[in-house]
N, C-alpha and C positions, 0 to 999 in steps of 0.2 A: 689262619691268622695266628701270628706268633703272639704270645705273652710276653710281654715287660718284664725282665729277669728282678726278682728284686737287689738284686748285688750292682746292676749298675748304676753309673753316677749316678747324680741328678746336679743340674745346673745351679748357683748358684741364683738365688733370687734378687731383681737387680732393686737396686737401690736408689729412691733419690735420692737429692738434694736435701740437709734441712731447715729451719727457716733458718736457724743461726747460720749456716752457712752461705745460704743465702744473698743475709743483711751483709754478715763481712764482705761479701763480692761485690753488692753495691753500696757499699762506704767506697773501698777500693776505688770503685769506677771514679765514681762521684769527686774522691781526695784527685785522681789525676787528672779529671776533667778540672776541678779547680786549679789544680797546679800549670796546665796546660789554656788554660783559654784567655789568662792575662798576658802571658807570653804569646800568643797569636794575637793578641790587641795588638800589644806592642810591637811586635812585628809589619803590623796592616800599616801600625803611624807610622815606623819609622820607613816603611816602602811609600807612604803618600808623602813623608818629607824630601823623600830620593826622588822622587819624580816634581818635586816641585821647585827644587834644585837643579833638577834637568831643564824643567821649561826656564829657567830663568838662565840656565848660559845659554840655553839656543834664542835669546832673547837680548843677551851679549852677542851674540855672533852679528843678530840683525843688527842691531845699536850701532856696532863698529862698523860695518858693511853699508848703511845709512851714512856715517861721519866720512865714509871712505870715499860716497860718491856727492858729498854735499862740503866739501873743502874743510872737513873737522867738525863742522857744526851737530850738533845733535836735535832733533825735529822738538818741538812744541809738545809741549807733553798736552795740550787741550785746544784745536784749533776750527774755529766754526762759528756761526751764527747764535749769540743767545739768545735759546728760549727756542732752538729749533733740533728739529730731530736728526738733519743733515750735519751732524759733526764729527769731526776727525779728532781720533787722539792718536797718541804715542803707539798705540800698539797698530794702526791701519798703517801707519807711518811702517814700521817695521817691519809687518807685514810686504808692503812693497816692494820695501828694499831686497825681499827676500822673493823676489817672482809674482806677486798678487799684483792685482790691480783694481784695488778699491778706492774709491770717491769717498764714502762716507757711511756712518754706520747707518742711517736711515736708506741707503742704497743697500746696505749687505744683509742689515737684519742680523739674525744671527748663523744663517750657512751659510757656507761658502758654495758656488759653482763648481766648484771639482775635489777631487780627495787630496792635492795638494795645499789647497785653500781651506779645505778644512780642516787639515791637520794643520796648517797656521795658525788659525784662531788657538784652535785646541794648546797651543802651548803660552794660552793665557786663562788658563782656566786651572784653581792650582785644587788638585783632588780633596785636597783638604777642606775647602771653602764650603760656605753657603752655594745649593745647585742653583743655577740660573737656567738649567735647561726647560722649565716649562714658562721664563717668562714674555714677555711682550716682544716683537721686535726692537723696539726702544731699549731695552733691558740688554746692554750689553756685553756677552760673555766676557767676561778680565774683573778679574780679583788681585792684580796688582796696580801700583800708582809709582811714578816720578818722584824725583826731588823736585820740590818745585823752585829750586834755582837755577840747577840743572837743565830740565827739562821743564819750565813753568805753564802756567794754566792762561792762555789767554782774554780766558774770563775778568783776570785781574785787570786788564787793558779796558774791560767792556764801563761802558757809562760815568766816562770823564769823560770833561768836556764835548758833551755833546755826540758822544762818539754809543751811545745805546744800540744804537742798530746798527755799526761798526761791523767789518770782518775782524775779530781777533788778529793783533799782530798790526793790527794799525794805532799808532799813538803811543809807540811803545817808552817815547820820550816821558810821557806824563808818571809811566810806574815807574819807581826801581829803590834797588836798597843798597846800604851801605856797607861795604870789609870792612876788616877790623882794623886797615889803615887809613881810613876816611876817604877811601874811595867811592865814588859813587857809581854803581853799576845800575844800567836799563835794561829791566825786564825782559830778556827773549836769551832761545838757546844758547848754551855755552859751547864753546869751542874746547874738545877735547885736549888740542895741545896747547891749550893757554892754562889749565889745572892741573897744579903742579903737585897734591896729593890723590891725586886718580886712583892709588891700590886700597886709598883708606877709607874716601866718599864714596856715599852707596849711588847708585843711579835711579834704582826703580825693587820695591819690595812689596812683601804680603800686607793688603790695606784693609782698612776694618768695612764691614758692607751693610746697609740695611735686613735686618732680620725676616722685613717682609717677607722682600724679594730677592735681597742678595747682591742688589746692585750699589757699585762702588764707587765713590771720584777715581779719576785718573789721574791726578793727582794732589799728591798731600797736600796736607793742612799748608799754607802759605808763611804759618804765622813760627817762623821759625829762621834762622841762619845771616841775621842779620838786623839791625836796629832801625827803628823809622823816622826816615828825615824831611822832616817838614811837609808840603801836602804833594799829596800822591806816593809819600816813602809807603814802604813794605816795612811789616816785622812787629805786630800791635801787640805781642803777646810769643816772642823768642824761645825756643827750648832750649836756649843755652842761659842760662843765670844771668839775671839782671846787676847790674852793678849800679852806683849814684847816677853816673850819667852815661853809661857803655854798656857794653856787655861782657860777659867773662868768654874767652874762647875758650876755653880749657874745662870748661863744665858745663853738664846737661844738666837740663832742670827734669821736668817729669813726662813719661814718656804715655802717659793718659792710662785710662782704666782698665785695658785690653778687650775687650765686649765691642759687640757689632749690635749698634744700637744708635738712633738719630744724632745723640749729643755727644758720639764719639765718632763723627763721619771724617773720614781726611786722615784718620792716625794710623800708623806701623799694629797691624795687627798681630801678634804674636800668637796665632793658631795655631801649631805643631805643638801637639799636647798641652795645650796651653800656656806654654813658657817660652816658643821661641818662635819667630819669625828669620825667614829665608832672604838675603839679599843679593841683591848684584851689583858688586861694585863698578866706577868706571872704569877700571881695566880690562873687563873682562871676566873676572873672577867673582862666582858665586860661593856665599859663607852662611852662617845660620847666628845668630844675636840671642842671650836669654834674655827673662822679662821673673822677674820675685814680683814686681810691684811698681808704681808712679817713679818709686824714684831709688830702686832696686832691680839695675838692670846691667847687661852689657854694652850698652851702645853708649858711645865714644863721642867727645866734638871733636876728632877727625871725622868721625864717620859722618859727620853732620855738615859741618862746617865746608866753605868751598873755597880751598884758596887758591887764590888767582895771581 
């Protein structure tokens, strides 16, 4: 056995880490993980804002494809029996017109029969929202709503004159509300080429929804776009400024609290980072609206307003 020379090397002895060095390398981590994980938030929002832009023009596409095979008309944004679970809104309507064939959401629940059907639903479901996926049958997936002049609620029809247990869409004589040239218009869809600011009025946007469960009108608040005349008028409470005895077209009043909560049911929820809501106009064209505050916002009475 040979001897270890003492003339040869010897290896250096390895060294760790010390704690100072360490600590600097996790500050380090830690500075870039902060640096980096607010920028991936905001990247998460602004891809659930992109995709809820997206369902809302393949939501235009239905809309016009709907008016294309109904002589311009635009469907009922709420149509069915009150107080029953068999009811059609705006979006089965659309749905249709796009290959489905639904009756009603107490018929459909919330899947569809095939993956084209249920990628329909799905482009009313906006990623941003409250999940609706574990609720009720009854509980239907759509987290947007109508203008309701536009596309109105036939609820408004229900229990005048007798008419309670009515199909929506009968009596439509008894609602309706008044332009701003004292015309008097009756309750039910509009006809896309009789609206002659279509690039400016919205159709259908992001609507505020119970906190429970998530579930939303289908369409807005009513109480908007027009002043109430006499019995059975619409408009108790205008978003457009009141005046002595009119209303101001040219100005919005307040666009409510933003919060998804009972006593904001019916309003533009402005959920994309909390300042802005997604629309669709009736052109065709979907845009995004901010929101500061009740009466610090973007949205316009064009945007509101429907002139005819």
């Amino acid at each position: 056995m040979t001897a270890t020379s003492p003339d040869a090397p010897r290896r250096p002895a390895r060294r760790g880490f010390t704690l100072i060095e360490l600590l600097v390398v996790i500050s380090i981590i830690a500075l870039l993980i902060g640096i980096l994980l607010p920028a991936l938030g905001a990247a998460r929002r602004t891809s659930r804002a992109v995709a809820c832009l997206s369902n809302l023009r393949q939501q235009g596409i239905a809309m016009h494809t709907y008016a294309t095979d109904n002589q311009g008309f635009l469907p009922w944004g709420v149509y069915g029996l009150k107080g029953s679970n068999d009811t059609t809104d705006f979006s089965l309507f659309l749905m249709n017109a796009m290959g489905a064939s639904f009756e009603s959401w107490g018929e459909l629940g919330r899947i569809g029969d095939s993956a084209q059907e249920e990628g329909l639903i799905r482009i009313f479901s906006c990623p941003e929202a409250i999940s609706q996926e574990t609720a009720g049958a009854n509980n239907h997936i759509r987290q947007y709503a109508t203008h309701p002049r536009l596309m109105p609620s036939g609820e408004e029809l229900d229990g005048l004159n007798g008419l309670s247990t009515s199909q929506y869409g009968v009596g439509q004589q008894d609602r309706y509300f008044r332009d701003k040239t004292g015309v008097r218009r009756f309750l039910s869809p509009s006809n896309i080429e009789q609206v002659k600011n279509e690039s400016t009025v919205f159709a259908i946007t992001d609507t505020t929804q119970l906190p429970t469960d998530g579930n939303g009108l289908a369409v807005l608040s009513s109480n908007f776009g027009g002043p109430a005349q006499g019995s059975g008028g619409l408009g108790d409470e205008p978003w457009l400024v009141a005046g002595n005895s009119d209303y101001d077209y040219t100005q919005v009043d307040h666009m409510g609290s933003n919060e998804d909560a009972s006593n904001n049911w019916g309003w533009v929820r402005f959920r994309h980072n909390n300042t802005t809501a997604n629309f669709l106009f009736l052109d065709g064209h979907a845009g995004s609206l901010g929101y500061k505050g009740p009466l610090s916002h973007d949205v316009e009475a064009e945007n509101i307003y429907v002139d005819y």
